[in-house]
C-alpha positions, 0 to 999 in steps of 0.5 A, a space after each residue: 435791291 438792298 445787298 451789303 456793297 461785298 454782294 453787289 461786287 460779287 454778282 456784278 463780277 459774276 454777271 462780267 464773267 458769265 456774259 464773256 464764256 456766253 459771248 465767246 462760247 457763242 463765237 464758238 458756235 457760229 464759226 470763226 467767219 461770223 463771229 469776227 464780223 459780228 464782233 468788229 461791230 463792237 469795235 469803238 473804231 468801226 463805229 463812225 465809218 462808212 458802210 464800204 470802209 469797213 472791210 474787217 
């Protein structure tokens, strides 16, 4: 895309900023059990553990 560098930082910030009120208003939806699994997926720690390790 040819957007002056301001633009670019703008939208980028934008795109951070929605995806989060998308993610959490998600989180919302689907109910506090869910989305705490869900989002210990996410979590770089849980990541090389094994499937019975992981009790979040």
């Amino acid at each position: 895309m040819k957007l002056d560098t301001k633009s670019k930082v703008t939208l980028s910030t934008l795109s951070l900023i929605i995806g989060e009120v998308l993610f959490w208003g998600g989180g919302i939806l689907v109910g506090k059990e869910l989305f705490i699994k869900y989002k210990s997926y996410f979590n770089p720690k849980n990541w090389w553990k094994g499937k019975g390790e992981n009790k979040s």
